[in-house]
C-alpha positions as CSV (number, residue, x, y, z in Angstrom):
1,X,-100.8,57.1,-38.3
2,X,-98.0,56.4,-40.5
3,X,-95.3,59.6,-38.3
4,X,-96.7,57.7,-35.3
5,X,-95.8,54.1,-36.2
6,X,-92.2,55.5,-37.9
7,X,-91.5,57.9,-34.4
8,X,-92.5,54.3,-32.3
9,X,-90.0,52.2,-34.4
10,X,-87.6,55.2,-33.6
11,X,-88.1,55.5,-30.3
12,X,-87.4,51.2,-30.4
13,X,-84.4,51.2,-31.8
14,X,-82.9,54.0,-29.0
15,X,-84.2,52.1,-26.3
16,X,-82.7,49.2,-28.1
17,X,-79.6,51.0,-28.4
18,X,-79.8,52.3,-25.0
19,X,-80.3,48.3,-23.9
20,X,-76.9,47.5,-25.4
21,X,-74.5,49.9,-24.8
22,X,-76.1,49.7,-21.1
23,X,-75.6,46.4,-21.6
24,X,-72.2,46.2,-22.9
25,X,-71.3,48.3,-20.0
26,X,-72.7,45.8,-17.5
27,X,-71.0,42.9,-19.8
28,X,-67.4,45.3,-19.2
29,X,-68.0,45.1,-15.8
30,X,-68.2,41.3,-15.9
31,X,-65.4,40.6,-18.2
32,X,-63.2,42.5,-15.5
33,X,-64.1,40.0,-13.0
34,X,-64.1,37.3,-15.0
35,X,-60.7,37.6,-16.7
36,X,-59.4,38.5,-13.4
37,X,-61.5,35.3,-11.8
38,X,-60.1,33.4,-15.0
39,X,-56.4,34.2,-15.0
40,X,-56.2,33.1,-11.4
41,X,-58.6,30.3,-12.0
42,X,-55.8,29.5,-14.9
43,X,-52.9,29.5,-12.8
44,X,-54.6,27.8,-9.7
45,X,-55.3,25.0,-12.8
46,X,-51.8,24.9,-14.1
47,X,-50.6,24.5,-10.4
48,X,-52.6,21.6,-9.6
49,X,-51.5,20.3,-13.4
50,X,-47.8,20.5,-12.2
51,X,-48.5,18.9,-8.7
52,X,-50.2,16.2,-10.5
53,X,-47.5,15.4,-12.5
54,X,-44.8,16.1,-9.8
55,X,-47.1,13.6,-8.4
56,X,-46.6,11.1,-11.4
57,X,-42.8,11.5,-11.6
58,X,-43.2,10.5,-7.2
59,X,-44.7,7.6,-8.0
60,X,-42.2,6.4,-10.7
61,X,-40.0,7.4,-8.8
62,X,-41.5,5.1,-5.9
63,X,-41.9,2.0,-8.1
64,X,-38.2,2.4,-9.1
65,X,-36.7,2.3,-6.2
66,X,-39.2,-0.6,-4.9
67,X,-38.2,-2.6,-8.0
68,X,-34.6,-2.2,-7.3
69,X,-35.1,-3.0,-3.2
70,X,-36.7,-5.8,-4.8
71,X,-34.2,-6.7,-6.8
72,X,-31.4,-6.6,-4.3
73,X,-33.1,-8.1,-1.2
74,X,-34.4,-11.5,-3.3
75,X,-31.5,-12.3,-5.4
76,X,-29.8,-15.6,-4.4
77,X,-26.7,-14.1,-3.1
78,X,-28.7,-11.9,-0.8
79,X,-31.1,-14.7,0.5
80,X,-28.7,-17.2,0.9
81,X,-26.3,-14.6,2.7
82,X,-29.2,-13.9,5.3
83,X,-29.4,-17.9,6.1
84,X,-25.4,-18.1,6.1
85,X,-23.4,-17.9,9.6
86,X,-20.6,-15.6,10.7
87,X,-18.2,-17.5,9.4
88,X,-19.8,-17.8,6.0
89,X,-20.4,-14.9,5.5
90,X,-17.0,-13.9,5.4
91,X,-16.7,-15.9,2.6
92,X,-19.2,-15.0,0.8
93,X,-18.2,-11.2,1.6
94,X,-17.1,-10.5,-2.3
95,X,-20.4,-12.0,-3.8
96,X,-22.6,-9.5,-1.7
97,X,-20.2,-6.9,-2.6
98,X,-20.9,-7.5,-6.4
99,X,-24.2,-7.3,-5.6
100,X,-24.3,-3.8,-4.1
101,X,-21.8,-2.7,-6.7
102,X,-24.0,-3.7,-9.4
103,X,-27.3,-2.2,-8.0
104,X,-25.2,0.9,-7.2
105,X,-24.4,1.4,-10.7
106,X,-27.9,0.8,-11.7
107,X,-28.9,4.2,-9.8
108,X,-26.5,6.8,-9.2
109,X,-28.6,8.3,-6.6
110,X,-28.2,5.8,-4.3
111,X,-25.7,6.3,-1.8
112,X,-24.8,3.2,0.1
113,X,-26.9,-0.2,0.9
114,X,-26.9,-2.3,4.3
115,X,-28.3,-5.1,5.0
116,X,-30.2,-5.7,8.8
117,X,-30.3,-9.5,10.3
118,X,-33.9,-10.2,12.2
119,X,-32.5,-8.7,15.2
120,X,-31.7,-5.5,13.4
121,X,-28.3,-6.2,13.4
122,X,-26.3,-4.6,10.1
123,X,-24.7,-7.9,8.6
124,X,-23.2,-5.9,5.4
125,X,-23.1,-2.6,3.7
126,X,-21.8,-0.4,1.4
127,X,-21.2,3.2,0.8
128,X,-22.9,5.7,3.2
129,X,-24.4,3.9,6.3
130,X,-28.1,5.1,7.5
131,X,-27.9,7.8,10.5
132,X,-26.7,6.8,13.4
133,X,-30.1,6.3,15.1
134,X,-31.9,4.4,12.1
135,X,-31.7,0.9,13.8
136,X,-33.2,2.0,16.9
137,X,-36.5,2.2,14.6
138,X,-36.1,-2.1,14.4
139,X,-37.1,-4.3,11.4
140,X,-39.9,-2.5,9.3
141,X,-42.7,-5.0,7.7
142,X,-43.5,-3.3,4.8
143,X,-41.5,-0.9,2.1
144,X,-40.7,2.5,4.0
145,X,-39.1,5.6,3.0
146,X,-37.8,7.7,6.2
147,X,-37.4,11.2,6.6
148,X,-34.6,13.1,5.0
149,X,-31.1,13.9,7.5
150,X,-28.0,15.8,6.3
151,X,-24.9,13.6,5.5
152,X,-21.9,13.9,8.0
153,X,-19.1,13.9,5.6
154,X,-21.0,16.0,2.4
155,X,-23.6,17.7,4.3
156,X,-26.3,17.1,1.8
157,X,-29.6,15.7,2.6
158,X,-30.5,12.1,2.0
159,X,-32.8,9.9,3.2
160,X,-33.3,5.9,3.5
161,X,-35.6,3.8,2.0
162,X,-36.2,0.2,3.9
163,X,-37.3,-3.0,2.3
164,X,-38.4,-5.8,4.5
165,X,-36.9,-9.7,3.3
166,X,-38.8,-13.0,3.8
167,X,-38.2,-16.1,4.0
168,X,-39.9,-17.1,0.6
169,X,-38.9,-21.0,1.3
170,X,-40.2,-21.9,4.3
171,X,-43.2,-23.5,5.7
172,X,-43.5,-21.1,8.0
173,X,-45.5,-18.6,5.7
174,X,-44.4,-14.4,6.8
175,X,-40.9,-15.3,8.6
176,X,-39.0,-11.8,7.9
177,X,-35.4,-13.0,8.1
178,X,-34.1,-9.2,7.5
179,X,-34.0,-6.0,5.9
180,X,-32.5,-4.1,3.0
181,X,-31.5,-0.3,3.4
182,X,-31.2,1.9,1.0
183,X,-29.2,5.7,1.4
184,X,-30.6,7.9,-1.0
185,X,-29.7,11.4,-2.4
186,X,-32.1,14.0,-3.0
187,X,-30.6,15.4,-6.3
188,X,-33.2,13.3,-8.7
189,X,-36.3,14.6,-6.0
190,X,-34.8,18.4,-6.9
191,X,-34.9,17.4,-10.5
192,X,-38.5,16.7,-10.2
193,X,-39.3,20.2,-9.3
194,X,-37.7,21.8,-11.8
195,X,-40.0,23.8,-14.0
196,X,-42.9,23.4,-11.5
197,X,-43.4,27.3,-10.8
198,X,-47.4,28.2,-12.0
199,X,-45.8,32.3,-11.5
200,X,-42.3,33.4,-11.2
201,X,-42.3,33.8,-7.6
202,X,-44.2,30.4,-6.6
203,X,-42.5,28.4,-4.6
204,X,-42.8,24.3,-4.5
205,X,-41.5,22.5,-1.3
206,X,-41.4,18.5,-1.1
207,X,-41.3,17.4,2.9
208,X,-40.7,14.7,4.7
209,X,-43.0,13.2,7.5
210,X,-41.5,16.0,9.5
211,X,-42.4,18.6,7.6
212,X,-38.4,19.1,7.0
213,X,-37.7,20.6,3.3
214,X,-36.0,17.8,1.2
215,X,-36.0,19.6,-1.9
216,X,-37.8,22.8,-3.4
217,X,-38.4,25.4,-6.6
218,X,-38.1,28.9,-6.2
219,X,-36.4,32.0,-7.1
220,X,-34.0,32.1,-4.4
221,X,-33.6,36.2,-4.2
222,X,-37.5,35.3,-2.5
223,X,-36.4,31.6,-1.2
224,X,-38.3,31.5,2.4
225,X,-36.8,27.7,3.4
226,X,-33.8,26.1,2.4
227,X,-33.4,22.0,2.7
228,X,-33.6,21.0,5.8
229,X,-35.9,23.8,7.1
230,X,-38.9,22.3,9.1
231,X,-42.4,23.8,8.2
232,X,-44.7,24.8,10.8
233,X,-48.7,24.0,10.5
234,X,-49.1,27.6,10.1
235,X,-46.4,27.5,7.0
236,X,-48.8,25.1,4.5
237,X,-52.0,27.4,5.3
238,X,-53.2,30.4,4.1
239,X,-52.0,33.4,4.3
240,X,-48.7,36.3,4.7
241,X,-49.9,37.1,1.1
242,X,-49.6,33.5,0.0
243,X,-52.4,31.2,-1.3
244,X,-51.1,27.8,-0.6
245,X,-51.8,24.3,-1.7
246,X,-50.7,21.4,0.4
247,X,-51.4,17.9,-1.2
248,X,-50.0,13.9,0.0
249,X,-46.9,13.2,-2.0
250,X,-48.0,9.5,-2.1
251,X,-44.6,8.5,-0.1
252,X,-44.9,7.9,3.5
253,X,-46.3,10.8,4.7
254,X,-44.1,13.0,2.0
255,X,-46.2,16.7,1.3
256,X,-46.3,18.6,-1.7
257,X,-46.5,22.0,-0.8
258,X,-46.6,25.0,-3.2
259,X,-47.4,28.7,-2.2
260,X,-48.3,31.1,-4.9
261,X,-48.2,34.7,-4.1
262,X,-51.8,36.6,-4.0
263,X,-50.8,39.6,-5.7
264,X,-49.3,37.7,-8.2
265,X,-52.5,35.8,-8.5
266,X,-54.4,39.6,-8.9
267,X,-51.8,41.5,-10.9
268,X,-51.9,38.7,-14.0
269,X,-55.2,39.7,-15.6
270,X,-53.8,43.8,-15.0
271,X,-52.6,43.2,-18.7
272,X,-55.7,41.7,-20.1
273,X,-58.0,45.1,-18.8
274,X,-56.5,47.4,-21.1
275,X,-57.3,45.6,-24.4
276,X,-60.6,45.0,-22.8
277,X,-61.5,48.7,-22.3
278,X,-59.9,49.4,-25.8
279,X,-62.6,46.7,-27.0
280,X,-65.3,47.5,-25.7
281,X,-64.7,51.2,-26.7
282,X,-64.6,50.3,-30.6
283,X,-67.4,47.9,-29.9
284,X,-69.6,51.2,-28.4
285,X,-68.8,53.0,-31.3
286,X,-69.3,50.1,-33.8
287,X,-72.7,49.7,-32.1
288,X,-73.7,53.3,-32.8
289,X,-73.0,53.6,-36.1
290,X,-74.3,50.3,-36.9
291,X,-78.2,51.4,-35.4
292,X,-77.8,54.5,-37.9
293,X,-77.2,52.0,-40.5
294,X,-79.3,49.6,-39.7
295,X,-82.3,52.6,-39.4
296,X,-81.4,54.2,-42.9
297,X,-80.8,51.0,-44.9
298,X,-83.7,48.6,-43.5
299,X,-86.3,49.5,-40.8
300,X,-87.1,52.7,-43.5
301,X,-87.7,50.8,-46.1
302,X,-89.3,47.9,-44.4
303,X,-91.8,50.5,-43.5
304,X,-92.6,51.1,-47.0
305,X,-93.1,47.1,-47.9
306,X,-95.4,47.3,-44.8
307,X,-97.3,49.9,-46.3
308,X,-97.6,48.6,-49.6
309,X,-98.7,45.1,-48.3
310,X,-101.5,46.8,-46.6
311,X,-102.6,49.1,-49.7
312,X,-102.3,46.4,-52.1
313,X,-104.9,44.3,-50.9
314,X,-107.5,47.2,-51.5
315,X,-105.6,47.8,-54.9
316,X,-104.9,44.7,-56.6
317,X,-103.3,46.3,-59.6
318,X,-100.6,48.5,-57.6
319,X,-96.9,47.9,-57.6
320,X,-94.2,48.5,-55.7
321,X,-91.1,50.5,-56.8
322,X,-87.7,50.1,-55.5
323,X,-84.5,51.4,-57.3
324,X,-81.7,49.8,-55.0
325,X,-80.9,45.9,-56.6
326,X,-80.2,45.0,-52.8
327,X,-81.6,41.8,-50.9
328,X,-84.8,44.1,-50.1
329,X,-84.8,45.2,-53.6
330,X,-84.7,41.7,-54.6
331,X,-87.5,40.8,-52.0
332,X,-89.8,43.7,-53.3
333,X,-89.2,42.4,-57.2
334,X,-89.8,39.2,-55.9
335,X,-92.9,40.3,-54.5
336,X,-94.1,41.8,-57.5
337,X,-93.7,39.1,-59.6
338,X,-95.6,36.8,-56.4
339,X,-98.7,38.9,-57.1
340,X,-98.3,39.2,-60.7
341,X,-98.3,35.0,-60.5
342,X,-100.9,35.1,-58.1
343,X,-103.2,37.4,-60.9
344,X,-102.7,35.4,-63.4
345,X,-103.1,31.8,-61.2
346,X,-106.5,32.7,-59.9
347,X,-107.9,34.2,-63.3
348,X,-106.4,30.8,-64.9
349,X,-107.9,28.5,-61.8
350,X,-111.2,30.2,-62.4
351,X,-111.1,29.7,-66.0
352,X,-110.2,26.0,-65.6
353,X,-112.8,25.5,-62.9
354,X,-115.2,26.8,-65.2
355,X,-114.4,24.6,-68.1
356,X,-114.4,21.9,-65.9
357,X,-117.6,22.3,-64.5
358,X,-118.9,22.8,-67.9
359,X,-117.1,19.8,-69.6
360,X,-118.0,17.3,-66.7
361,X,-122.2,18.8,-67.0
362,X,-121.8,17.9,-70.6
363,X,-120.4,14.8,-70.4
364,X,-122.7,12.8,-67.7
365,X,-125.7,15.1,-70.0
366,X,-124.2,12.7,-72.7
367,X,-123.8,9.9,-71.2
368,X,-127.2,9.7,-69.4
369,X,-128.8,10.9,-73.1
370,X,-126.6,7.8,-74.8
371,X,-128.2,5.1,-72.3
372,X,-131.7,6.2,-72.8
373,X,-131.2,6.6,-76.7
374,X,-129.4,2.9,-77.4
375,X,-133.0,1.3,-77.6
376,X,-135.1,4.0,-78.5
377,X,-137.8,2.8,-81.3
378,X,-140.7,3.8,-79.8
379,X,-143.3,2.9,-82.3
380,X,-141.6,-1.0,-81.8
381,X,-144.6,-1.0,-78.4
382,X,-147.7,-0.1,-80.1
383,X,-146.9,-2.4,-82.8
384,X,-145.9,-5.4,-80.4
385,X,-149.6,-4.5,-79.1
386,X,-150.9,-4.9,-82.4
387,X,-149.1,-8.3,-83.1
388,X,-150.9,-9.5,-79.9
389,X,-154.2,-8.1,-80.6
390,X,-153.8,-10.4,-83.8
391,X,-152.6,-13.4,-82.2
392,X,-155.5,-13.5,-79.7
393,X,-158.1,-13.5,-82.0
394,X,-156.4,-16.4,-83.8
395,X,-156.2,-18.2,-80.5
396,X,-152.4,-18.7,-80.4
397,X,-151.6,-17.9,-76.9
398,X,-147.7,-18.5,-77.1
399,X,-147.4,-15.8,-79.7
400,X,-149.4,-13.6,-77.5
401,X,-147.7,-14.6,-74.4
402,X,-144.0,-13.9,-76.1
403,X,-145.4,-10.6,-78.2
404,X,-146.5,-9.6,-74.4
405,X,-142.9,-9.9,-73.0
406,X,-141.3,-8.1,-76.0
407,X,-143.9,-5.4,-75.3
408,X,-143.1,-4.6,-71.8
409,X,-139.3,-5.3,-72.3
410,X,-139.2,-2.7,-74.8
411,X,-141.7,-0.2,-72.5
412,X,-139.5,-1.1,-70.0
413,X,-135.9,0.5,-72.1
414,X,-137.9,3.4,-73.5
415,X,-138.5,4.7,-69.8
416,X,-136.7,7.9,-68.8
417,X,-136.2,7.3,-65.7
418,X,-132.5,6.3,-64.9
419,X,-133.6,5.2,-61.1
420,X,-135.9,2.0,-60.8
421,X,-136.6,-0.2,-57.9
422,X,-134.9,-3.7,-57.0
423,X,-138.5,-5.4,-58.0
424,X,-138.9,-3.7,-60.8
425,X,-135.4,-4.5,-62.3
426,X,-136.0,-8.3,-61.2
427,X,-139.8,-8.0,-63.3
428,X,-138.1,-6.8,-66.5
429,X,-135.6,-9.7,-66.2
430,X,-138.4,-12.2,-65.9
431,X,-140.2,-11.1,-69.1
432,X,-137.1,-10.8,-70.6
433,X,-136.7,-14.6,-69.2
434,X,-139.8,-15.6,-71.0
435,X,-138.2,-14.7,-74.6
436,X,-135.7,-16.6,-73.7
437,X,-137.4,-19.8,-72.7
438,X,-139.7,-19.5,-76.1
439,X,-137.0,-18.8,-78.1
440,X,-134.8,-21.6,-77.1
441,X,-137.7,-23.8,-76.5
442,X,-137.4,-24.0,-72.2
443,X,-133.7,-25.5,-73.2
444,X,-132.7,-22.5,-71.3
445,X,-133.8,-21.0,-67.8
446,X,-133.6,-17.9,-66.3
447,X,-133.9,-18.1,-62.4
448,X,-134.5,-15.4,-59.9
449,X,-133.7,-15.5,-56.2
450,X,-134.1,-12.1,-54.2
451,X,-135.1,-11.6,-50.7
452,X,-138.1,-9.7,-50.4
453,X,-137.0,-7.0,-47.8
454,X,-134.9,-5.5,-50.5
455,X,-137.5,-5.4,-53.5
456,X,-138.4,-1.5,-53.1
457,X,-134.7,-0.5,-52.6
458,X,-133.7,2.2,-56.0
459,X,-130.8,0.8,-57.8
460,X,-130.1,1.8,-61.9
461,X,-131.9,1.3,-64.3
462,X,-130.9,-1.8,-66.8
463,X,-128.3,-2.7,-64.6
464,X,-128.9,-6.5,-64.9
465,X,-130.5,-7.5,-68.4
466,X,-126.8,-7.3,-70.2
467,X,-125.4,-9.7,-68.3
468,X,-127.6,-12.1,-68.0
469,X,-128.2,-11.8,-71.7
470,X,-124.3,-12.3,-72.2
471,X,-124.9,-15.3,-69.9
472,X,-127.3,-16.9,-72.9
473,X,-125.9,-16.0,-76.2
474,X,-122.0,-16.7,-74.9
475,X,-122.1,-19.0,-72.3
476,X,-125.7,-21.2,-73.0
477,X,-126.4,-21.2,-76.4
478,X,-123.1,-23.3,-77.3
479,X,-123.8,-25.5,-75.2
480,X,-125.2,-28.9,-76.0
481,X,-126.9,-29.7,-72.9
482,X,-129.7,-27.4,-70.6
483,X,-128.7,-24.4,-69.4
484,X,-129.3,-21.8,-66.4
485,X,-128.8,-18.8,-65.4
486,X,-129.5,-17.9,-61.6
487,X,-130.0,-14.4,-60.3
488,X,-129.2,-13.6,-56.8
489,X,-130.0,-10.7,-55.0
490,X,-128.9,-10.5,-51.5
491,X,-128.1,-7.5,-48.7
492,X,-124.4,-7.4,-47.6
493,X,-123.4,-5.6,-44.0
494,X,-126.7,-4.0,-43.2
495,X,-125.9,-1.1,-45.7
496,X,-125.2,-2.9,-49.3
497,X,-126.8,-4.9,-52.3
498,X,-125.2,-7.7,-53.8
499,X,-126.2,-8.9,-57.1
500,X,-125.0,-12.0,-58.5
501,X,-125.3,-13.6,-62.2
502,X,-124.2,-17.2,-62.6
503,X,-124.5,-19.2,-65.4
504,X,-122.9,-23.5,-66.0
505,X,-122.2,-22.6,-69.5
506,X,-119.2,-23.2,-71.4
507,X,-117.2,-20.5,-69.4
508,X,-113.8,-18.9,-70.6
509,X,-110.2,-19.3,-71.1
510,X,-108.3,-17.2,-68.6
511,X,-106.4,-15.1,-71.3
512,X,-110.0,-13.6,-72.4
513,X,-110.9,-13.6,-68.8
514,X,-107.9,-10.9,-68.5
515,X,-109.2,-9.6,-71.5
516,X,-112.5,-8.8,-70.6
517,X,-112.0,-7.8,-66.8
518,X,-109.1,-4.9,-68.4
519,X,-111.9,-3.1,-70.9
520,X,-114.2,-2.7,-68.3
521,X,-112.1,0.7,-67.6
522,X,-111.8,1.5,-71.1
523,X,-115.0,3.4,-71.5
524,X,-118.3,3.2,-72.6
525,X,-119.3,0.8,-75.6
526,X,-120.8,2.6,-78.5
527,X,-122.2,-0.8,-79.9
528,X,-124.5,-1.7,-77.2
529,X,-125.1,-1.9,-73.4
530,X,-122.0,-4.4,-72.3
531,X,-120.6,-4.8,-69.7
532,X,-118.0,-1.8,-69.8
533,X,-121.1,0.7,-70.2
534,X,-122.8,-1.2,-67.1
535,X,-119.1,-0.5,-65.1
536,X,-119.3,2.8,-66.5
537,X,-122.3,4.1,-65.4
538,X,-122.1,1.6,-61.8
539,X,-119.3,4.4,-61.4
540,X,-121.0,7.3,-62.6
541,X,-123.7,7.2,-59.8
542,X,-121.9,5.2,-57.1
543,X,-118.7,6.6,-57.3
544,X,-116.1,3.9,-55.4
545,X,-118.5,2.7,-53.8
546,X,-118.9,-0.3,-56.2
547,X,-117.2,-3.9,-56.3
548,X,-117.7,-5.3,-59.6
549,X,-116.2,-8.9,-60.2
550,X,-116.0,-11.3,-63.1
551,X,-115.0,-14.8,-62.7
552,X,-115.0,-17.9,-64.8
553,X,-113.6,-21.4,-65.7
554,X,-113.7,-23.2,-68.8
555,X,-116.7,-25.5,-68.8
556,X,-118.2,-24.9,-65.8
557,X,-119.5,-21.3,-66.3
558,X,-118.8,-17.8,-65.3
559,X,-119.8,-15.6,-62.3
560,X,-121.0,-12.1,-62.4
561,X,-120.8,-10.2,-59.0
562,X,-121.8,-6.9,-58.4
563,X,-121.8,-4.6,-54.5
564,X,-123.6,-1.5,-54.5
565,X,-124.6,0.8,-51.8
566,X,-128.8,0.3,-50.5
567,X,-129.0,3.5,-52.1
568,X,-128.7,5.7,-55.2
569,X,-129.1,9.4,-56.0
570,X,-130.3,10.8,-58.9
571,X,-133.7,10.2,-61.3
């Protein structure tokens, strides 16, 4: 059984080895296409990164030049010069000049300015003019940047950028009174594409509406366009060997087009393959030696602590020996010592147990023996019989009467029964009533209430004579006037008694209340029965099961209260 379960773990740990290198060839085959999918999936990411912010630089690049149209076509020399006449105007010739001057410093890429009346007549300029057929177009409404043309005296491409001006101060709300024009190089649009290549041999084109080039990036040994050059559909598509990316320039109608060269796309991960195979090569091997290590130093002797589990349970006593001070070492020492502990736990639970059982027999022996033996003369009844023999003869009644009582109170505490019913409790506190009243000549009375359903429920024995005793001597008997004491017995929620002691004697002050109510868990009383032997022993056959209550004010009396279950166990 034992070669059979060692040649099955065996035969695991080769399929389990078999599993990984079959599945580290799988996982070779994937990292192939992944770093391939990944290094083009990078540079398709870093494209779109640099057409974004080619994008960004556009738009600043947009607000600027709208700021500075802005600026020229609503300061007060230029609105008042649209309102002026011929004549005017003349005069006013060198302000407007300042003007262009000074937004012609402010941007070095602007070429020359003109200013259009509302019939899209050029009233003033400066600098390069617009092409020749730029007023043909008429007044524009809104901000509009034209396509690029060549220059006639540099030959470099420009292009114009058209403001519309309004008539801010008439009622007439929209009146365009004219237009500003702007001739614009295309060095700073060149500048924005530097550095914009995601491979050497991309190539990044900005167009115009026209699809003409305005400026581009690109190694220019592999340059396909030049400025100027118009793109065909087929040029910003697919294809030729090119993956290409055509996106809105965010300028009136302006394209970003870049086209990345597909073999340049495959050939970038070509690096990343050999390190791979090298990797995965070591990682083989690694794998190898590792399941020989892991079979020699663990699953070997992990078959041992397996087998030593199993015979330990028939021999308690056995031990396991392991030389190696590794972590399984440590775990078989540990393991050791666990059932060493575990010996010496149970022999020492069954030892306390033991004494435990016998300690607690013992004690509620005692306890039971100490209630039964605190009023045990005997010989007291047959003399009390005597006594009333005598005082019959003499005819004196009362001392027959009382002898009686004393009789059957003191039958009643020799009993060995510890179990009694409700009635006959409630009897021996009415002959113990009758001493009372003789004794105290009927200054005191004992009264007894109970409901008669309840009279043959068990309850413990002398459970109620202390108290109400208690009640006379401390609370009655220094009093002046007549006393009572008042016995109640009542049932409470269908499955409990309540027993309750009340006397209107002097009562007591709440510091001996406190007093009183904290020795009832003190233990028993050796002196007599009181009312911390009564607790006592309420708890001894109850359990929790009991609410006893003490309560009392100065000169009106004190109240004795006591729950117990309907029923008691026990003889």
């Amino acid at each position: 059984m034992r070669h059979w379960t060692s040649k099955s773990l065996v035969m695991q740990l080769c399929l389990f080895s078999l599993g990984i290198l079959v599945s580290i060839m799988a996982a070779f085959a994937a990292t192939n296409l992944y770093v391939a999918n990944s290094v083009r999936q990078n540079i398709l990411n870093t494209n779109e990164k640099i057409l974004s912010q080619v994008q960004g630089k556009l738009e600043d690049y947009y607000s600027k030049l709208n700021h500075e149209a802005v600026a020229l076509s609503y300061s007060p020399t230029t609105k008042g010069y649209f309102n002026q006449t011929e004549l005017e105007r003349v005069i006013s010739s060198k302000d407007i000049e300042t003007v262009f001057s000074n937004i012609m410093l402010l941007d070095e890429d602007i070429l020359g300015i003109a200013l259009y009346d509302s019939g899209c007549v050029r009233i003033a300029s400066a600098g390069r003019e617009p092409n020749g057929d730029f007023a043909a177009g008429g007044l524009r409404d809104s901000i509009e940047f034209g396509d690029s043309y060549a220059d006639e005296q540099t030959g470099k491409r420009c292009f114009t950028v058209s403001y519309p001006v309004y008539d801010l101060e008439n009622w007439q709300y929209g009146r365009q009174v004219g237009m500003a024009v702007l001739v614009m190089k295309t060095d700073r649009l060149r500048s924005f594409l530097e550095d914009s290549r995601a491979t050497q041999n991309t190539e990044v084109y900005l167009l115009d509406g026209k699809g003409a080039v305005m400026a581009f990036s690109m190694d220019r040994n592999m340059a396909s366009a030049t400025e100027g050059t118009t793109f065909s559909a087929e040029g910003t598509e697919d294809g030729d060997g090119y993956l290409v990316r055509d996106l809105d320039a965010g300028i009136d109608g302006w394209r970003l087009v870049s086209r990345i060269p597909e073999e340049e796309l495959r050939s970038g991960a070509g690096s990343s393959i050999g390190l791979v195979i090298v990797a995965y090569g070591i990682a083989c091997m690694m794998i190898v030696i590792m399941m020989y290590f892991f079979y020699k130093n663990f699953i070997q002797r992990i078959f041992k602590i397996d087998q030593f589990i199993q015979e330990v349970a028939h021999e308690p006593g056995k031990r396991m020996e392991e030389r190696r001070k590794d972590e399984i070492g440590r775990v078989v020492d540990s393991l050791n010592r666990m059932l060493d502990d575990r010996e010496r736990m149970d022999r020492e639970i069954q030892d306390s147990q033991k004494r435990m059982y016998e300690v607690e027999l013992a004690e509620k022996q005692l306890q039971i023996l100490a209630y039964r033996n605190q009023i045990n003369p005997h010989f007291l009844y047959n003399t009390f019989e005597c006594i009333r023999g005598m005082a019959l003869y003499h005819d004196m009644d009362d001392i027959a009467e009382i002898t009686m009582a004393l009789s059957k109170v003191f039958r009643y505490a020799v009993k060995e029964e510890n179990i009694v019913t409700v009635g006959d409790e409630l009897d021996y506190i009415r002959e113990y009533a009758t001493i009372i009243e003789y004794r105290f000549m009927e200054k005191i009375e004992v009264e007894i209430d109970a409901e008669e359903e309840i009279l043959e429920n068990r309850v413990i024995r002398l459970m109620l004579q202390p108290i109400v005793e208690n009640a006379v001597f401390h609370g009655l008997e220094q009093k002046m006037d007549d006393g009572c004491v008042t016995v109640t017995v009542r049932r409470k929620l269908d499955r409990f008694i309540m027993f309750l002691i009340e006397d209107n004697g002097c009562g007591m002050e709440e510091a001996k209340l406190r007093q009183l109510i904290a020795s009832l868990e003190g233990g028993m009383d050796r002196k007599g029965i009181g009312l911390s032997n009564i607790y006592q022993r309420l708890r001894l056959f109850y359990g929790k099961d009991v609410v006893f209550e003490i309560k009392s004010e100065p000169g009106k009396g004190t109240r004795v209260m006591i729950v117990v279950p309907d029923h008691v166990e026990g003889g």
